[in-house]
C-alpha positions as a Markdown table, in Angstrom:
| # | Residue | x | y | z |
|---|---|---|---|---|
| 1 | Unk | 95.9 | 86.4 | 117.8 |
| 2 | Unk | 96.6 | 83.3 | 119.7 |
| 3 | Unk | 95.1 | 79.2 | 119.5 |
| 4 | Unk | 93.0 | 78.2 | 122.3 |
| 5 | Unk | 92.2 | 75.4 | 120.9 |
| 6 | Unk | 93.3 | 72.8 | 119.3 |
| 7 | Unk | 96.6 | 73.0 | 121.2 |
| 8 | Unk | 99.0 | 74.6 | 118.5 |
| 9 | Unk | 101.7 | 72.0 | 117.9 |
| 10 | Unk | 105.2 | 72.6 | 119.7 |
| 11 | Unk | 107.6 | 74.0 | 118.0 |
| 12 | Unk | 110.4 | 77.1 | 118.2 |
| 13 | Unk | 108.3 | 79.8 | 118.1 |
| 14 | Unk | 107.8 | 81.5 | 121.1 |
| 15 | Unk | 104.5 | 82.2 | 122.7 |
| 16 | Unk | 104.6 | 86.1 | 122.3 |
| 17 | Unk | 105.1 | 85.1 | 118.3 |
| 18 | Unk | 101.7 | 86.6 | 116.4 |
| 19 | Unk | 99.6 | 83.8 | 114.7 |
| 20 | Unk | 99.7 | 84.5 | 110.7 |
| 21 | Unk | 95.3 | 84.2 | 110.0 |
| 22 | Unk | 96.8 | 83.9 | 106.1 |
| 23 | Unk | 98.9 | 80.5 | 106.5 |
| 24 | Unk | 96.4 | 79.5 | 109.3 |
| 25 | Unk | 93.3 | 79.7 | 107.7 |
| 26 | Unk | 95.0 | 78.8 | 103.7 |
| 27 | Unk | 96.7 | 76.0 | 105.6 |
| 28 | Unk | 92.9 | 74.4 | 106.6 |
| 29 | Unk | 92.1 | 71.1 | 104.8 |
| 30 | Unk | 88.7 | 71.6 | 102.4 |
| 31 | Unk | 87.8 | 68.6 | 100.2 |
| 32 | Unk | 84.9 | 69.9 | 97.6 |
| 33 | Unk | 81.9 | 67.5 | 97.5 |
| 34 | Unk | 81.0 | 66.0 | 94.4 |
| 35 | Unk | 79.6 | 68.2 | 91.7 |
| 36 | Unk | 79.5 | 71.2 | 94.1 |
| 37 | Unk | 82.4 | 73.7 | 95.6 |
| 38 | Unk | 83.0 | 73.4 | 99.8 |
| 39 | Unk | 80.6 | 76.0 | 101.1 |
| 40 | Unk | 82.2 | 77.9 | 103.7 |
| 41 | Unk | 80.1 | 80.4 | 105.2 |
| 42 | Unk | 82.1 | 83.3 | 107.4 |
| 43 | Unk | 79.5 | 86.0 | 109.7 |
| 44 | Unk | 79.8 | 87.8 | 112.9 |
| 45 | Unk | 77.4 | 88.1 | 116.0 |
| 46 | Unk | 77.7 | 89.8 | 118.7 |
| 47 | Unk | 77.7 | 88.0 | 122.9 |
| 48 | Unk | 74.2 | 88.3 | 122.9 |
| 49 | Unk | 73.0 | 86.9 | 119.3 |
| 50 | Unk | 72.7 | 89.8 | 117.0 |
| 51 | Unk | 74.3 | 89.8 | 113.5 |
| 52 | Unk | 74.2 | 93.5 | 112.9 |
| 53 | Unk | 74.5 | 96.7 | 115.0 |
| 54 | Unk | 72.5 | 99.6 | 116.0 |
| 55 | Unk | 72.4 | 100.5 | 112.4 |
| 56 | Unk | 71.6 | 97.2 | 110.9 |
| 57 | Unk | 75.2 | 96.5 | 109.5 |
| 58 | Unk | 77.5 | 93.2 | 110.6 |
| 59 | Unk | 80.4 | 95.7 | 109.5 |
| 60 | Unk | 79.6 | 97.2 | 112.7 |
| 61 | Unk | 80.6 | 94.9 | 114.8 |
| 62 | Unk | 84.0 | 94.3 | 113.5 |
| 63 | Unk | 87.2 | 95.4 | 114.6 |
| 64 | Unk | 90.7 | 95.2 | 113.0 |
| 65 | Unk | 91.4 | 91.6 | 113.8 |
| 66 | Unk | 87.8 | 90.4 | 112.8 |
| 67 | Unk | 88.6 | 92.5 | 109.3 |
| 68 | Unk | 92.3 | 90.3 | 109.3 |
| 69 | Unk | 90.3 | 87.5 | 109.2 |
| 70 | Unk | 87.8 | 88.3 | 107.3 |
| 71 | Unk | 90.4 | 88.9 | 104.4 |
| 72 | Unk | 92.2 | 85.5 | 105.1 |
| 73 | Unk | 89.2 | 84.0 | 104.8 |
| 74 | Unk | 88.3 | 85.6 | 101.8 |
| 75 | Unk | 92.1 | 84.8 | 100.4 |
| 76 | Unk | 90.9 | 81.2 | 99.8 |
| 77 | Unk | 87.9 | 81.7 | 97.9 |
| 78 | Unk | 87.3 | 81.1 | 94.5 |
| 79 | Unk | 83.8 | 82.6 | 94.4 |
| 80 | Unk | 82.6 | 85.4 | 97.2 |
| 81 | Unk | 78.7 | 84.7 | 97.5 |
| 82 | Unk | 76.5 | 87.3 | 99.4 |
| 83 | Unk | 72.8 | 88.0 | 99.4 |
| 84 | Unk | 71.5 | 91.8 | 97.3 |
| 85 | Unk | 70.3 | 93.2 | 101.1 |
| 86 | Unk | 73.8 | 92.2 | 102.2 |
| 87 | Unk | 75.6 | 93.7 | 99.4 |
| 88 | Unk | 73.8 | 96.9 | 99.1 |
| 89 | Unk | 73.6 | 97.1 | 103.2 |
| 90 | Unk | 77.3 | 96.9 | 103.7 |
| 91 | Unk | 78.0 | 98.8 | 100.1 |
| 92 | Unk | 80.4 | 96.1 | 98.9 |
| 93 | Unk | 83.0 | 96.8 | 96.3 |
| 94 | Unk | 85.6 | 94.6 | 94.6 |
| 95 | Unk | 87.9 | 92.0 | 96.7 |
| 96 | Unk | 91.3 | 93.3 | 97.0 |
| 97 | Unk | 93.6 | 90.9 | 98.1 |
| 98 | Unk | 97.4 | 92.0 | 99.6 |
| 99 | Unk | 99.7 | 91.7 | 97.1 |
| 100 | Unk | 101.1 | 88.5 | 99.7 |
| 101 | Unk | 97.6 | 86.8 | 99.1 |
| 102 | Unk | 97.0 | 87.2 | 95.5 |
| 103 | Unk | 100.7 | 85.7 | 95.2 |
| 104 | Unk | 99.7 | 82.8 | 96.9 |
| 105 | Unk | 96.2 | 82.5 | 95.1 |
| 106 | Unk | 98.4 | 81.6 | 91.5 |
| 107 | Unk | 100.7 | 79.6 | 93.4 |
| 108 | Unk | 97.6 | 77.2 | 94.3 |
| 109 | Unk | 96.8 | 77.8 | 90.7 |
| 110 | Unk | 93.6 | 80.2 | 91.1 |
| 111 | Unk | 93.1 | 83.5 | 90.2 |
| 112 | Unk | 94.6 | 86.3 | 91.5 |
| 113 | Unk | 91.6 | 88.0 | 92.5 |
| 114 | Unk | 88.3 | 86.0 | 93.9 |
| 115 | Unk | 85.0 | 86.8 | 91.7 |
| 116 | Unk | 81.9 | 88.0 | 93.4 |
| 117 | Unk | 78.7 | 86.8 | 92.8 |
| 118 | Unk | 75.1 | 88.4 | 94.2 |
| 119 | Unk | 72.0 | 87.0 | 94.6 |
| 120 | Unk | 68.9 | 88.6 | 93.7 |
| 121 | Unk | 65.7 | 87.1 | 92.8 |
| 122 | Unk | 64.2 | 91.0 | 91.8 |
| 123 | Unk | 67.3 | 92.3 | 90.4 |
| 124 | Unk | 66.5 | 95.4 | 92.0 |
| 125 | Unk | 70.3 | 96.1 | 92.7 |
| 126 | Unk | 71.6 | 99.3 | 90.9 |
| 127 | Unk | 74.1 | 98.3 | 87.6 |
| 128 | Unk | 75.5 | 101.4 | 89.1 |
| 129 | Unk | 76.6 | 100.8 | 92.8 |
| 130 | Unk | 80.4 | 100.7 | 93.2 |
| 131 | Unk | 80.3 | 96.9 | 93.6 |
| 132 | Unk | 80.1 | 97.0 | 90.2 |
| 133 | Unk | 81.8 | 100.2 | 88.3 |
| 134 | Unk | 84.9 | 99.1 | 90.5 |
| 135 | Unk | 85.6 | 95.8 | 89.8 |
| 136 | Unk | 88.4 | 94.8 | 87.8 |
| 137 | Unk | 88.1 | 93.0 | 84.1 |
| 138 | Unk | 89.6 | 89.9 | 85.7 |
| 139 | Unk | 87.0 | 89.5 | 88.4 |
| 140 | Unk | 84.0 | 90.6 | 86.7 |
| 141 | Unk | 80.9 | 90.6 | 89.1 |
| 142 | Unk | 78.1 | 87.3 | 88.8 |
| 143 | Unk | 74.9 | 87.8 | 89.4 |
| 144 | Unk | 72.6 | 84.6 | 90.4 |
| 145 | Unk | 69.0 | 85.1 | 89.8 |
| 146 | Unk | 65.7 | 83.8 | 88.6 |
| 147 | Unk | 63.8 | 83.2 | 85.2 |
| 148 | Unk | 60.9 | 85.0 | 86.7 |
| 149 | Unk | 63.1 | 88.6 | 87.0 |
| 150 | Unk | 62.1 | 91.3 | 85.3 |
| 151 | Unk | 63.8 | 91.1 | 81.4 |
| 152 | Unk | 64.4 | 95.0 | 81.7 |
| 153 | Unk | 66.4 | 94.7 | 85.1 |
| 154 | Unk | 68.7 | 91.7 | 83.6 |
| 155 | Unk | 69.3 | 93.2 | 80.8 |
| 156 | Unk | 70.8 | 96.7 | 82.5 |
| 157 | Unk | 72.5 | 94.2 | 85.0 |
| 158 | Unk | 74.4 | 92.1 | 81.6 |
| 159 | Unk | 76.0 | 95.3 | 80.7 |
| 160 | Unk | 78.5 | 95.1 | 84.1 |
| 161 | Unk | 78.2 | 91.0 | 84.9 |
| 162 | Unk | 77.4 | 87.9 | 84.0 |
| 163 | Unk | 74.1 | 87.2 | 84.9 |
| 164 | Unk | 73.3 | 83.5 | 85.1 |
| 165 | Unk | 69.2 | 81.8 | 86.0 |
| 166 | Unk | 69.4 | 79.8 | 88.5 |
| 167 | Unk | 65.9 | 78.5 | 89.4 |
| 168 | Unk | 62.8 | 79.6 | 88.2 |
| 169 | Unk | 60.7 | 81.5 | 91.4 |
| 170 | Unk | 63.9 | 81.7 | 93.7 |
| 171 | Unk | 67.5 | 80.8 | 93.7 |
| 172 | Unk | 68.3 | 76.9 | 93.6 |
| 173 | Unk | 71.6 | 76.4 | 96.2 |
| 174 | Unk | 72.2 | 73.1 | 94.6 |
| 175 | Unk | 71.8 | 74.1 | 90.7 |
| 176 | Unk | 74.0 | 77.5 | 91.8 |
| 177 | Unk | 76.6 | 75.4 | 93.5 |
| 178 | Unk | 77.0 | 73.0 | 90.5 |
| 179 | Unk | 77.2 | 76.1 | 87.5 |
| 180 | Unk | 80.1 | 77.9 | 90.0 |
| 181 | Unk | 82.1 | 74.4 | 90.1 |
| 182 | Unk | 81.6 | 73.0 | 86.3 |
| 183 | Unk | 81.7 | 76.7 | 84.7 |
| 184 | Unk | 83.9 | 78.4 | 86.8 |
| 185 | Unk | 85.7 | 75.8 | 88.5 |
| 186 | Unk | 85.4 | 76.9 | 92.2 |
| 187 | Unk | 86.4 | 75.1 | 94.4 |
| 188 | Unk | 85.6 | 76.7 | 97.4 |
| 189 | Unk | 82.8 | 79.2 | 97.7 |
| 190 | Unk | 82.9 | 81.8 | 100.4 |
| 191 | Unk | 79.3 | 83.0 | 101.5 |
| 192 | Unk | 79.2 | 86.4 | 103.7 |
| 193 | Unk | 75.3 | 86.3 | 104.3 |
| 194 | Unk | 73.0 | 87.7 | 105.0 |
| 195 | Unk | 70.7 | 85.3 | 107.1 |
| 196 | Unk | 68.5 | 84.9 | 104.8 |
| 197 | Unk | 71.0 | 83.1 | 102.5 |
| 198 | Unk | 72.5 | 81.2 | 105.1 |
| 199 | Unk | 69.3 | 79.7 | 106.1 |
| 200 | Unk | 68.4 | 78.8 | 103.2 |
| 201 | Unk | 71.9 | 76.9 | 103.1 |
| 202 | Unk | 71.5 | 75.4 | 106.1 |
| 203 | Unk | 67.8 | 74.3 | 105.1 |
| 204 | Unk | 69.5 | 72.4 | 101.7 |
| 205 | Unk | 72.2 | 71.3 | 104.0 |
| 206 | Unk | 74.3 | 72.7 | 101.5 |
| 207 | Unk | 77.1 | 74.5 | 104.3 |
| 208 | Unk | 80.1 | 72.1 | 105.0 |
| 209 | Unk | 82.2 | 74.9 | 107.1 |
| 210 | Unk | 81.4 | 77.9 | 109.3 |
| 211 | Unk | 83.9 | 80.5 | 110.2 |
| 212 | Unk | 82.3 | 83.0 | 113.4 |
| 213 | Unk | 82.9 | 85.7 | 114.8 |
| 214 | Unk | 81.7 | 86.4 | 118.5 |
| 215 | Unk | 82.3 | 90.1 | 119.1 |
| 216 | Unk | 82.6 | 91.5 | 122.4 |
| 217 | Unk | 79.6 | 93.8 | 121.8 |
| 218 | Unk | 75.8 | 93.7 | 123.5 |
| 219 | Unk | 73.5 | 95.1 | 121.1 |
| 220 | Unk | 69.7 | 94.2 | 122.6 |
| 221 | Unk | 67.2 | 95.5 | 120.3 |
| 222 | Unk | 65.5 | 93.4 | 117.6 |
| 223 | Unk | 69.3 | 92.6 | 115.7 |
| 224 | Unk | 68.4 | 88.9 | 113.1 |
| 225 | Unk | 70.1 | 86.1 | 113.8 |
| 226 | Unk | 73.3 | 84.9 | 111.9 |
| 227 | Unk | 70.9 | 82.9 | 109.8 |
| 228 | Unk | 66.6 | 82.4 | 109.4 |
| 229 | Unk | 64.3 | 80.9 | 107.2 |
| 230 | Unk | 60.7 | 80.7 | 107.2 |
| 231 | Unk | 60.9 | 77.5 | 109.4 |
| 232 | Unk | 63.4 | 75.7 | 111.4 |
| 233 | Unk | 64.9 | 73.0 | 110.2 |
| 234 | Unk | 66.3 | 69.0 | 111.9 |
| 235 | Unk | 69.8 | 70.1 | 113.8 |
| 236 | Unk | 72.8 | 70.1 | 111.6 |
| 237 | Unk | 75.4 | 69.3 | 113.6 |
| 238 | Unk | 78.8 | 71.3 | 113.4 |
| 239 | Unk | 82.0 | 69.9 | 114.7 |
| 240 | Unk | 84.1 | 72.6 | 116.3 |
| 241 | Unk | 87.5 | 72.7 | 114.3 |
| 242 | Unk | 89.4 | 76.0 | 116.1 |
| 243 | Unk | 89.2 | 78.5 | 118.2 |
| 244 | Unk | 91.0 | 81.5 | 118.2 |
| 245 | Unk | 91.2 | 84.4 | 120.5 |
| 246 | Unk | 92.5 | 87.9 | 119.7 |
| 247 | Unk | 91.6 | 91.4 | 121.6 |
| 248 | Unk | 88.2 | 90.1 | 123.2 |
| 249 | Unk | 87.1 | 88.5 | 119.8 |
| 250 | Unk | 86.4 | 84.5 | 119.3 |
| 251 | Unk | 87.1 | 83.3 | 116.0 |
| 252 | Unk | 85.6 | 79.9 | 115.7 |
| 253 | Unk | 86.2 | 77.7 | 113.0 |
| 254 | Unk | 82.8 | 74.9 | 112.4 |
| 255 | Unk | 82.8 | 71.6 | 110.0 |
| 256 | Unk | 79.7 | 70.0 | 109.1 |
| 257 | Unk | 79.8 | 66.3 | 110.6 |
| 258 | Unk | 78.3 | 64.0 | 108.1 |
């Protein structure tokens, strides 16, 4: 991996020395709003503007450097958000961290391990999928959902997470954002999709940074977009912060300009 921009500063290292994504991305300045964590939002798309593969997965389009990221990135989260499609889709299970990154999580005083929280207005996400059975007791799973979700489903999901309402027809962004920062006290939420999530974040204006991934891969066919809602919304302008290069992949590093 290697800065193309900003200009890294000069110093002894010499230019064949491999940029550490860890120190680079932990290093990155992230003031939380008021009331609300920094939302960072971190996808992949491919050079011609899908966000999945041939199969319907972003995990598709990811190589070894995108997945270094991807975990650095993840290092400084508090809270992991994703969408149910997204979860199930890509079959998450628990965060991992190196044993270098959790070290560095309780030095900045969080917790070793970020939690994971899904979003599901059906709760029709199985209590027994991996991304549950596997977690750890110190990161138990969240789950963000609706007062209108079947009683029968919440109930099955309370047995392997904490299940917390969050608007009454579909999830409120805002409400979400302020019961993760006063009850859990994140600071920074991490949000890997899918597009219907981010939309919806960039429709609140609710998304201060986004961390992309432009893989080197042409997928044609009828691949979503990195994020949609059901209608567009006024430009929210990004400032570019970084980009970083690394076996064909751009890494690109957006802050909301307000």
């Amino acid at each position: 991996m290697r800065i193309l921009w900003p200009a890294p500063p000069t110093d002894d290292r010499g230019d064949d020395d491999p940029l550490d994504p860890v120190a680079m991305v932990a290093g990155d300045d992230r003031p939380a709003p008021s009331g609300r964590p920094w939302v960072l939002a971190n996808m992949i798309g491919s050079i011609d503007g899908s966000a999945t593969d041939t199969e319907g997965r972003s995990g598709g389009l990811a190589g070894p450097d995108d997945k270094a990221m991807f975990a650095s990135i993840r290092g400084v989260a508090d809270v992991i958000v994703a969408g149910a499609a997204t979860v199930t889709t890509e079959d998450y299970g628990p965060s991992r961290p190196a044993a270098r990154v959790r070290e560095q999580r309780v030095a900045r005083g969080q917790s070793p391990t970020p939690r994971i929280a899904v979003t599901s207005a059906s709760l029709a996400i199985e209590p027994t999928r991996r991304f549950f059975a596997e977690a750890p007791p110190d990161a138990r799973p969240l789950v963000l959902t609706v007062a209108s979700a079947d009683p029968a489903r919440r109930r099955a999901l309370e047995e392997v997470a904490d299940v917390h309402v969050v608007g009454d027809e579909q999830v409120d962004w805002a409400r979400a954002f302020a019961l993760l920062h006063d009850e859990l006290g994140a600071h920074v939420v991490v949000c890997e999709g899918g597009p219907l999530t981010l939309g919806q974040l960039v429709t609140d204006d609710l998304l201060d940074e986004l961390c992309l991934t432009i893989s080197p891969t042409m997928v044609a066919g009828t691949g979503a977009r990195i994020a949609r809602g059901p209608a567009p919304v006024v430009g929210r302008h990004h400032a570019l912060a970084r980009v970083v290069l690394a076996d064909g992949n751009l890494f690109l590093r957006y802050v909301r300009a307000r």
